[in-house]
C-alpha distance (Angstrom), angle and dihedral (degrees) to the residues before:
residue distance angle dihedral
X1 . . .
X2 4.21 . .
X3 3.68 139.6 .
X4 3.40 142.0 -173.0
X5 3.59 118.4 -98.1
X6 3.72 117.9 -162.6
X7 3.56 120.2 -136.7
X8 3.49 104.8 177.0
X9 3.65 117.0 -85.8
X10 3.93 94.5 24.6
X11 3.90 139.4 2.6
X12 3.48 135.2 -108.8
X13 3.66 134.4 -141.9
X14 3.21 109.2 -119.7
X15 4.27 122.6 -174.7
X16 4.25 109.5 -174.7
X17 3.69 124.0 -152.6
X18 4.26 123.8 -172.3
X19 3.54 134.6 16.7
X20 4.22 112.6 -20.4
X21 4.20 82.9 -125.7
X22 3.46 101.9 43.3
X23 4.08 112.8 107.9
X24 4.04 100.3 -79.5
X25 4.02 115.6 -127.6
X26 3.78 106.5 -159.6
X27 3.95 108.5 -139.0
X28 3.89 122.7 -157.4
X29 3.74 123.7 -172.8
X30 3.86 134.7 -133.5
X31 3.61 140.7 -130.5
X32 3.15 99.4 62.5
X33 3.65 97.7 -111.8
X34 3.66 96.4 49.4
X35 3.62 136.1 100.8
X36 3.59 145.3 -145.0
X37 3.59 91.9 -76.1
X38 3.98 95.1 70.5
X39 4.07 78.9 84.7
X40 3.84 96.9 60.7
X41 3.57 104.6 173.9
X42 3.61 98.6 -42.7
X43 4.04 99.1 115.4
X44 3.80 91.1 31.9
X45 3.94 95.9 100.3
X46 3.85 80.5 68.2
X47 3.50 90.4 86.4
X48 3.72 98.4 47.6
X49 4.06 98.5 108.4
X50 3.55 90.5 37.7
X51 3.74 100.7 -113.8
X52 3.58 102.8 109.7
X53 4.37 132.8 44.0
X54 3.43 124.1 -160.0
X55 3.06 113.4 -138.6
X56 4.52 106.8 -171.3
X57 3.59 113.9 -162.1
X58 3.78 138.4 -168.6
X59 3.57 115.0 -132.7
X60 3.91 117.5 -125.6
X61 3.36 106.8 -61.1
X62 3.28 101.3 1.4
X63 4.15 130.7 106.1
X64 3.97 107.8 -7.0
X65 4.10 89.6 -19.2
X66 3.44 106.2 118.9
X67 3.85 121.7 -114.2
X68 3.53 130.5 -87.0
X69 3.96 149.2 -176.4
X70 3.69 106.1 -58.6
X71 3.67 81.2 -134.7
X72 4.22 94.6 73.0
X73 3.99 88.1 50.9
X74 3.50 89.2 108.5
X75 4.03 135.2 126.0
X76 3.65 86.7 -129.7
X77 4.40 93.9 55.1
X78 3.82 87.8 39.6
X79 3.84 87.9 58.9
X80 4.26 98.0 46.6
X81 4.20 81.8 44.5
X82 3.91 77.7 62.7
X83 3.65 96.7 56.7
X84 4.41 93.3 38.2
X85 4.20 81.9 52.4
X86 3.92 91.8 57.1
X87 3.97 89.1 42.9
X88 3.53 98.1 47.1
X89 4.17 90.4 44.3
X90 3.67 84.3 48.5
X91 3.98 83.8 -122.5
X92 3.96 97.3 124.0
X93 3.75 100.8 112.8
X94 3.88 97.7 47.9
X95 4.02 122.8 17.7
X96 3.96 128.9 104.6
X97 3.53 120.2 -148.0
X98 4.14 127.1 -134.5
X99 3.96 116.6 -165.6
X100 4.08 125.2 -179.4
X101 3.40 117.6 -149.3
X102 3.73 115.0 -41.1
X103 3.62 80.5 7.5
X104 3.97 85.1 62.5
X105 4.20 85.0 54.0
X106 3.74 91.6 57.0
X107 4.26 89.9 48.8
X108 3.54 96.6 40.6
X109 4.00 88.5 52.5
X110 3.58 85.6 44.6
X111 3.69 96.0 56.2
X112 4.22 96.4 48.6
X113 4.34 83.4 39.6
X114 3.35 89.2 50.7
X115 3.83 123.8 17.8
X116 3.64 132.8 -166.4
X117 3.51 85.3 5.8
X118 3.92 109.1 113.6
X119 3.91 106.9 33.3
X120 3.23 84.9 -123.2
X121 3.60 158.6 46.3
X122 3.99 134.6 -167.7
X123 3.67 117.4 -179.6
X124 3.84 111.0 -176.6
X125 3.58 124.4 -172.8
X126 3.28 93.0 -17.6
X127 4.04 147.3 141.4
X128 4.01 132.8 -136.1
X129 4.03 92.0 -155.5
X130 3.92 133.3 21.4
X131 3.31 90.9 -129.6
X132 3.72 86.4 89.9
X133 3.53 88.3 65.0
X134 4.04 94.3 75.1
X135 3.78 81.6 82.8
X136 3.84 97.8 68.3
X137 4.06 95.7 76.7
X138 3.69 85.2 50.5
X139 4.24 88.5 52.6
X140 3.71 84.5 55.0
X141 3.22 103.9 42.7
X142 3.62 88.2 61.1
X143 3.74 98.6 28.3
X144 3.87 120.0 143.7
X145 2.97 146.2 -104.9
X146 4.26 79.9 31.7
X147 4.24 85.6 -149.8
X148 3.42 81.6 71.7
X149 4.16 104.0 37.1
X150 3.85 95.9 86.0
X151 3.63 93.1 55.6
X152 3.70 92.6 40.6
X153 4.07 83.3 49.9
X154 3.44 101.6 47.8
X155 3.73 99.5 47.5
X156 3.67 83.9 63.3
X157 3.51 100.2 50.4
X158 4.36 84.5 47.8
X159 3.57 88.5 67.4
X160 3.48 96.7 80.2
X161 3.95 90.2 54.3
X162 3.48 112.5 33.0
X163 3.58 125.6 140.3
X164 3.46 127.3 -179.5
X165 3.88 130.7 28.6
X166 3.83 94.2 -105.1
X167 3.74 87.2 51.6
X168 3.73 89.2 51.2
X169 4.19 89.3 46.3
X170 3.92 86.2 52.9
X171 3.68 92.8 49.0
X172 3.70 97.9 50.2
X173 3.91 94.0 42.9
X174 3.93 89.2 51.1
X175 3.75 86.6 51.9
X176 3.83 99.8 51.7
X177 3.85 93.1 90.6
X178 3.44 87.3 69.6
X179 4.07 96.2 53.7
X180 3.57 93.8 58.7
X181 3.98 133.5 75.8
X182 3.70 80.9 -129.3
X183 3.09 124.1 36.6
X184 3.83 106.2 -170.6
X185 4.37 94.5 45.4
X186 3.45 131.1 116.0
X187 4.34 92.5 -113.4
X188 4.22 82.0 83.4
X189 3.91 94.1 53.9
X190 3.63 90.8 45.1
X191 3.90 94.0 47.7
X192 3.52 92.9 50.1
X193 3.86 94.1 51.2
X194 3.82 84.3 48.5
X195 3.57 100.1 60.1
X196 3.61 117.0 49.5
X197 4.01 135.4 156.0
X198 3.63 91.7 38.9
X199 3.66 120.7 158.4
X200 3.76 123.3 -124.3
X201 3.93 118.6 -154.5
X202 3.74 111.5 -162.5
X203 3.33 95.7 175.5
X204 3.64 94.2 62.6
X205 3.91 97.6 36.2
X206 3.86 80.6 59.3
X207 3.83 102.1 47.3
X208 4.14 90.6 50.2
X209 3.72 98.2 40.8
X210 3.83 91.0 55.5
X211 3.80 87.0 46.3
X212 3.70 102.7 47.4
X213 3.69 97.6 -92.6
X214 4.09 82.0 -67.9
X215 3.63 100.0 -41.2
X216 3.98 91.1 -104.1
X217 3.92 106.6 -159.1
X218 3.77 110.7 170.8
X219 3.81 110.4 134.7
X220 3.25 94.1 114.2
X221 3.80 101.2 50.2
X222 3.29 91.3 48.8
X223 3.50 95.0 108.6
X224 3.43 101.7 65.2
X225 3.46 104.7 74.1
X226 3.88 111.9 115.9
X227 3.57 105.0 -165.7
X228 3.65 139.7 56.7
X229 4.21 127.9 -68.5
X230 3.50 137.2 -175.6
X231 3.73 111.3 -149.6
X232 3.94 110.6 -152.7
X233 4.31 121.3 -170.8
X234 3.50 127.3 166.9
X235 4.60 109.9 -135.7
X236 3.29 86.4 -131.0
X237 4.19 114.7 35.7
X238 3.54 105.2 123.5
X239 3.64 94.1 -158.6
X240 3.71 113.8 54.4
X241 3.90 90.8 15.8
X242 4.01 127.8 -147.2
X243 3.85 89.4 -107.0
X244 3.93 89.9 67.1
X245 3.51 84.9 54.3
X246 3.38 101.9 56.1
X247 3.70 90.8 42.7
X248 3.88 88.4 62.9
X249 3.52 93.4 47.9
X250 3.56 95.0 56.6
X251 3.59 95.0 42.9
X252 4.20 98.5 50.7
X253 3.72 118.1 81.4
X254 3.66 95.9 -131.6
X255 4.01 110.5 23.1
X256 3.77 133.3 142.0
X257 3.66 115.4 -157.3
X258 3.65 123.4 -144.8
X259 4.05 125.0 -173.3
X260 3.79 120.6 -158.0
X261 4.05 91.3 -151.0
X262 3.88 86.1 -170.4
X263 3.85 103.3 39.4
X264 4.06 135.1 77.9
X265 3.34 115.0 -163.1
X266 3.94 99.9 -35.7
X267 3.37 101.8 71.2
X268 4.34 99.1 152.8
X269 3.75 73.0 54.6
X270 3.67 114.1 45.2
X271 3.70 93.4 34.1
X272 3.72 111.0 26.1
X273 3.53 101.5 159.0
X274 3.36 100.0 45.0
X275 3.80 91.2 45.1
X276 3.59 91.3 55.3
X277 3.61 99.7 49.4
X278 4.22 85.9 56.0
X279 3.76 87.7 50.5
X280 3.60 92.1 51.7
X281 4.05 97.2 43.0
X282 3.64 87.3 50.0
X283 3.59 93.2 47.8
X284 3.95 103.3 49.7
X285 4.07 90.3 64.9
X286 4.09 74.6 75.3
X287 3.70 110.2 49.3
């Protein structure tokens, strides 16, 4: 079961996992568009020994968030929502925070925004400036198997038009080869069986794909994050690729780099176990 959290001038969705006083690991999605569902039950075994809660959250306006001004669907909002979710859970003094993909924008701008703040900081598959994202039309120029590169190209260039939810849900699903290592195997089957009810936001996959997925440009702030992060990048992800990663880590004061050699851009996916054993490692230095 979920509620509605308030954080001030909105609420947030909010779905928890574990034991309610177990160290709390706030979760943000990707896409955007997505919701908290995108995670199924990958991350759940988290929570087996009852250190650690999950605590999944829709980003403003996204899932069963309610809407907002267009205006506040920025990177930069989506990281202070961060900090009014750990105040209004009464979490503020001693959470860690995991984001996926655009989900890792919003935690990564949380960490320069707000530094030292969360204990922690887990950036997975993620980039510190959109410039990295000049690489994707190369990845689909080249994309493989090529019977499947046109649809893997044009649900890309949909983004920036989409309508409706089941247009979004099409859009996303089309796209999938080109989130895993390989794009014809069974792991993208099984994921999608995995993860139903999710909520698609059109609205919002539109706004950031005509603004370069929010522009994120922190390379040079990089340094002043004051607390721990885990850096996680698939070898092979094609969209936020491994050299971003290592770029991060090299650039954070206190980072730990981790490289999925047989992942793209679905790591919690592709590698589960592995990926939850770095979670946890990361997460003990906290509890």
């Amino acid at each position: 079961m979920g509620r509605l959290v308030d954080i001030g001038d909105t609420a947030l969705y909010v779905e928890e996992r574990g034991q309610s006083d177990a160290f709390p690991l706030l979760v943000f999605h990707g896409g955007p568009g997505l919701d908290h569902h995108m995670f199924g039950g990958y991350l759940d075994p988290l929570t087996d020994d009852g250190r650690y809660r999950l605590v999944l959250v829709d980003e403003r306006s996204q899932g069963q968030s309610p809407k907002t001004d267009p205006s506040t669907w920025t990177i930069e909002q989506m990281a202070h929502d961060v900090t009014a979710l750990a105040n209004a859970l009464h979490v503020s003094d001693n959470y860690a925070t995991l984001g996926h993909s655009y989900g890792a924008f919003v935690v990564l701008q949380h960490a320069v925004d707000h530094p030292g703040e969360p204990k922690g900081t887990i950036v997975s598959a993620g980039i510190a400036s959109a410039r990295w994202f000049d690489n994707v039309a190369d990845e689909l120029e080249r994309f493989e198997p090529v019977s499947l590169r046109k649809q893997v190209a044009d649900s890309w260039a949909a983004e920036a038009t989409v309508q409706t939810e089941d247009e979004a849900a099409r859009i996303l699903g089309d796209q999938m080869p080109f989130h895993f290592r390989d794009p014809t195997g069974p792991l993208i089957d099984d994921y999608v069986r995995n993860v139903p009810g999710g909520r698609f936001s059109p609205d919002v996959l539109r706004h950031f794909a005509t603004q370069d997925y929010g522009g994120i440009d922190l390379v040079d702030r990089l340094a002043e994050v004051a607390h721990p992060t885990l850096v996680l990048a698939g070898r092979y992800d094609r969209a936020c690729p491994v050299g971003a990663g290592e770029e991060m880590a090299k650039l954070l004061p206190a980072a730990e780099l981790v490289i999925f050699e047989e992942s793209a851009h679905m790591m919690f996916v592709e590698e589960n176990e592995r990926y939850l054993t770095v979670v946890r490692q990361f997460l003990a230095r906290f509890v």
